[in-house]
C-alpha positions as CSV (number, residue, x, y, z in Angstrom):
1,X,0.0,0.0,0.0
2,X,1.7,3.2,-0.8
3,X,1.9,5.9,1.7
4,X,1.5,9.7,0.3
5,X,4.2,12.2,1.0
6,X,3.3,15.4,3.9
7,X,7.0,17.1,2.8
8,X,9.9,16.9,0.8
9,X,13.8,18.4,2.6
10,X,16.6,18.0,0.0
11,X,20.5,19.3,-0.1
12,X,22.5,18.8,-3.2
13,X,21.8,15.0,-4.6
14,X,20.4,13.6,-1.3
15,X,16.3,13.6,-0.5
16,X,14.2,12.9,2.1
17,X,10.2,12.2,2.1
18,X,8.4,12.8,5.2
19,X,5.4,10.1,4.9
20,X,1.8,10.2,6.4
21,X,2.4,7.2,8.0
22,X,5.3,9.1,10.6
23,X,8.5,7.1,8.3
24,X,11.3,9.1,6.5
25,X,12.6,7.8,3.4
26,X,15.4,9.4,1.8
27,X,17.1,8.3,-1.9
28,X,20.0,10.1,-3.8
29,X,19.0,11.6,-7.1
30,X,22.0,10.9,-9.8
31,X,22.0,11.8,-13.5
32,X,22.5,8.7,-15.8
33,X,25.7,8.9,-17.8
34,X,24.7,7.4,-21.0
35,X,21.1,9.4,-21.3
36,X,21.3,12.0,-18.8
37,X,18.2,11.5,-17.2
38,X,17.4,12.1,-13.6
39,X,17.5,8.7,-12.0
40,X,16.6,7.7,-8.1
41,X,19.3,5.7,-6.3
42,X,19.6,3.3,-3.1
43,X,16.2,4.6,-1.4
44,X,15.5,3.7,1.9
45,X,12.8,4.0,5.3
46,X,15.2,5.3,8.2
47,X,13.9,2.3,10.5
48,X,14.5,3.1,13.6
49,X,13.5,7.0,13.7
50,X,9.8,6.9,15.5
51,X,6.6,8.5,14.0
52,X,8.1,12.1,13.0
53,X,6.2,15.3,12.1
54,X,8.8,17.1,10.7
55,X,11.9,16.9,8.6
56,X,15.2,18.8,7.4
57,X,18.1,18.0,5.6
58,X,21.4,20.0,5.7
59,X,25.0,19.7,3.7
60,X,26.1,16.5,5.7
61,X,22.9,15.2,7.7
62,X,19.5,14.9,8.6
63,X,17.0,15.6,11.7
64,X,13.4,15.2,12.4
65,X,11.2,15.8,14.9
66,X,8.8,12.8,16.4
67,X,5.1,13.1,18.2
68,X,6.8,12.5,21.5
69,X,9.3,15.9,21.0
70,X,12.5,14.3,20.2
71,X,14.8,15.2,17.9
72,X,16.9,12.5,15.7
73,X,18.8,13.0,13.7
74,X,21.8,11.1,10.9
75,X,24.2,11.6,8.4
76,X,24.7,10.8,5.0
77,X,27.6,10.2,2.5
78,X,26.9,11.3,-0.9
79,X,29.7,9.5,-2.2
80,X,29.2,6.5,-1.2
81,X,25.5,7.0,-1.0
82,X,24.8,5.6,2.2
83,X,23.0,7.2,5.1
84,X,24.1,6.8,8.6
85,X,22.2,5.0,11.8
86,X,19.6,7.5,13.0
87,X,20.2,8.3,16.7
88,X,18.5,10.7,19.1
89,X,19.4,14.0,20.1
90,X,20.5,13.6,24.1
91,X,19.5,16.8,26.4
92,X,16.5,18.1,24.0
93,X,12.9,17.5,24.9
94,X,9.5,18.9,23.7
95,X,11.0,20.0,20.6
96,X,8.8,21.4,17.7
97,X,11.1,21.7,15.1
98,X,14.4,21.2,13.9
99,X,16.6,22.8,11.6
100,X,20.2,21.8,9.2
101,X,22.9,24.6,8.4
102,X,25.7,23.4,6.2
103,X,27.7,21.6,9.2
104,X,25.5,22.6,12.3
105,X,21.9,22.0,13.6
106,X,19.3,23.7,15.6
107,X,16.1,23.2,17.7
108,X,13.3,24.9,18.4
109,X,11.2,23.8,22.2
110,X,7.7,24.6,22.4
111,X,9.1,27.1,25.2
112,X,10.5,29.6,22.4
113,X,14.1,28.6,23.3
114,X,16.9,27.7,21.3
115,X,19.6,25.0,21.2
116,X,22.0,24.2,18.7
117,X,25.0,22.1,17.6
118,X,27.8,20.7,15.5
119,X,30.1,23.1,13.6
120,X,29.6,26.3,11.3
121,X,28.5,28.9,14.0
122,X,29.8,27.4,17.3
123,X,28.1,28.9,20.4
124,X,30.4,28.3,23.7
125,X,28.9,27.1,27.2
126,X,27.3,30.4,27.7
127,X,25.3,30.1,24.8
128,X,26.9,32.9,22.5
129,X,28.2,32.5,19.2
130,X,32.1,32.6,18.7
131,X,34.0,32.1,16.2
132,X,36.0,29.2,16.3
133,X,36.9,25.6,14.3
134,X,36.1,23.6,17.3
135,X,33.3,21.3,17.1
136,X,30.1,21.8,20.0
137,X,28.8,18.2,20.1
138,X,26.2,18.8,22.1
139,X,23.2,20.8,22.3
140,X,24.0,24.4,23.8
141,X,21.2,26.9,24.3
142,X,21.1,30.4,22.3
143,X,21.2,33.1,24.1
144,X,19.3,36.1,22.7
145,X,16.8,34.2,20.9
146,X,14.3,33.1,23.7
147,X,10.6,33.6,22.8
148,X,11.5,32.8,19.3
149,X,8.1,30.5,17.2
150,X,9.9,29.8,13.9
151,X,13.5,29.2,13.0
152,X,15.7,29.3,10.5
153,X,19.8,28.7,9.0
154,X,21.9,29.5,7.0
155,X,25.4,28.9,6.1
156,X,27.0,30.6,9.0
157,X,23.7,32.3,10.9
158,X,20.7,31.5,12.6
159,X,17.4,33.6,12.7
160,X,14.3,33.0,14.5
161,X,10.5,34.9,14.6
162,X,9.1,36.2,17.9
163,X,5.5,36.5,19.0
164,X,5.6,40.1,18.6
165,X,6.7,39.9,15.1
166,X,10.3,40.6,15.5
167,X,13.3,39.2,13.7
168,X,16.5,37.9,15.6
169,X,19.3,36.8,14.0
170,X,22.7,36.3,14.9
171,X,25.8,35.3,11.7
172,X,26.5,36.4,8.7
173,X,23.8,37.6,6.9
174,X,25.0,40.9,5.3
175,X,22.0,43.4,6.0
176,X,21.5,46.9,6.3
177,X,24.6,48.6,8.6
178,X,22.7,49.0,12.1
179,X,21.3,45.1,12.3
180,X,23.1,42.4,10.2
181,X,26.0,43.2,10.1
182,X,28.1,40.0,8.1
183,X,30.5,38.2,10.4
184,X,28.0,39.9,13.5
185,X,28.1,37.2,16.4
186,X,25.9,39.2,19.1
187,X,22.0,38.6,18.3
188,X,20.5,41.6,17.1
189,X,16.8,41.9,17.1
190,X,14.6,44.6,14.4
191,X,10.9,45.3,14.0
192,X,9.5,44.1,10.6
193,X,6.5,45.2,9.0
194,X,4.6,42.5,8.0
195,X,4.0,39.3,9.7
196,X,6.7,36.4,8.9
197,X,6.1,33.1,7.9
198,X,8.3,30.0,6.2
199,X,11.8,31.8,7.1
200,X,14.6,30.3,4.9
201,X,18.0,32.0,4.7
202,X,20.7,31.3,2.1
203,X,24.4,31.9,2.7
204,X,24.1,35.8,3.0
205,X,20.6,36.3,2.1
206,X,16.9,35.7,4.1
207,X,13.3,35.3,2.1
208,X,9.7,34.7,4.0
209,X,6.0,35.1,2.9
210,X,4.3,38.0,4.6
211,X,0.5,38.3,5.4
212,X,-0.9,38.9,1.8
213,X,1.4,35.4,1.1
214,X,3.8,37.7,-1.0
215,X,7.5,36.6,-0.8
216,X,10.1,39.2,0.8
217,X,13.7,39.1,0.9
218,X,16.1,40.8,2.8
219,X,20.5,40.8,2.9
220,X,23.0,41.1,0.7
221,X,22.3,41.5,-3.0
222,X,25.7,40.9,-4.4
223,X,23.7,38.1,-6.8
224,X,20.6,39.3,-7.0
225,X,19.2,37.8,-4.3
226,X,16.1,40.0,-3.2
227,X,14.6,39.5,-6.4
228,X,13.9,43.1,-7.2
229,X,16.2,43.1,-10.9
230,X,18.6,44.8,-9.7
231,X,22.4,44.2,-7.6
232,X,22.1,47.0,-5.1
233,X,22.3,47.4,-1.4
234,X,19.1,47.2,-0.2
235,X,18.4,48.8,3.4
236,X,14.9,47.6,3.7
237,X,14.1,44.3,6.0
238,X,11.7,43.4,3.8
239,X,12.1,43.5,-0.3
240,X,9.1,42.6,-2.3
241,X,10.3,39.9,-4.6
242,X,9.5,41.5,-8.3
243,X,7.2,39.2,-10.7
244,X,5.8,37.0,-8.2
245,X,1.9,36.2,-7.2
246,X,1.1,34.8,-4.0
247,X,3.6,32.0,-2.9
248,X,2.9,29.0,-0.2
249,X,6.6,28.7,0.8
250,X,9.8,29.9,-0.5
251,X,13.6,28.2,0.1
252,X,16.6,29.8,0.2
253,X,20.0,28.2,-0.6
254,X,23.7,29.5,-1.1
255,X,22.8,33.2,-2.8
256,X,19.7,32.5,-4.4
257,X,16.1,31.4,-3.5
């Protein structure tokens, strides 16, 4: 009997399906040499993960969140296309969602705190972010971003919503002068006009829909990244993204979306 899909994370060739039924199946997508067609490789149902309700996938690993608040999470070899043994995130509980950077992870608790872990941005015992190439294995609470009810990473940054419609982040997302500053490690919070909802970033770069479900983008522009035609600086939190209607979700990766 097949089992429908709720959501879909990917990063580079690897996938993962979050299934009504609570599984997480996750395949590698390859091109065929002789034809170049898309094909599906070694796909597999993570066993031993329980029922989960949500799913990410970053540059080197996987997490979900089950019905019971846990987070577990794996990793994965592209090369070699195999997937590590799932295993539960120790020192987290009631968790609502989890998120993947490129080397690090993050959780959300249904108390509005923050923990996070792995490499990228490393936060010490305090809970602040430092640079450094030092690995934090374990989960180490965020300060600055309590209260937070969504959350997002990017390559070197972390963001997260607040009740009262603010926007925290702390990392390199290169914004205007007086908030994000890039290589900023101190959490610095800003008032945004419009309510905020599915917050992606990108390497250097942010996007979310706002209440009329209208996609807005804000950071650096180096690329092109806020979608308004040009390359320029933007100062504005929130740049309405040119030549699109209403959106139901919008991802961000490297320096585009």
């Amino acid at each position: 009997m097949k089992t429908g899909v709720i959501s879909l994370a990917m990063e580079n060739s690897f996938r993962c399906a979050l299934l009504e039924n609570g599984q997480i199946q996750c395949w590698w997508e390859d091109r065929d040499r002789q034809t170049g067609a898309f094909i599906d490789l070694s796909s597999r149902i993570l066993e031993k993960v329980p029922p989960a309700k949500q799913l990410s996938v970053g540059n080197r690993g996987g997490c979900a969140t089950t019905e019971q608040g846990e987070a577990w999470c794996w990793s994965y070899d592209s090369l070699r296309h195999e997937v590590g043994r799932p295993a539960k995130v120790e020192g987290l509980e009631k968790v609502v969602k989890v998120v993947n950077g490129r080397n690090h992870s993050c959780a959300l608790s249904e108390h509005g705190q923050v923990f996070c872990w792995g490499d990228g941005p490393s936060f010490d015992r305090w809970g602040r972010m430092v640079e450094t190439e030092h690995a934090v294995p374990t989960p180490t609470k965020v300060r600055g971003l309590d209260g937070a009810v969504d959350l997002a990473l990017g390559r070197k940054s972390v963001c997260a919503t607040s009740r009262s419609g603010e926007l925290t982040c702390i990392g390199a997302i290169n914004g205007p002068p007086n908030a994000l500053l890039l290589g900023e490690l101190s959490p610095t919070s800003f008032a945004v006009d419009h309510d905020i909802a599915n917050l992606s970033l990108g390497d250097h770069h942010g996007c979310f829909i706002d209440e009329e479900e209208m996609v807005r983008c804000f950071g650096d522009n180096s690329f092109g990244q806020l979608g308004d035609g040009t390359t320029t600086r933007r100062q504005k939190i929130a740049n309405l993204v040119k030549g699109l209607g209403k959106a139901a979700t919008v991802a961000c990766t490297g320096d585009q979306s």
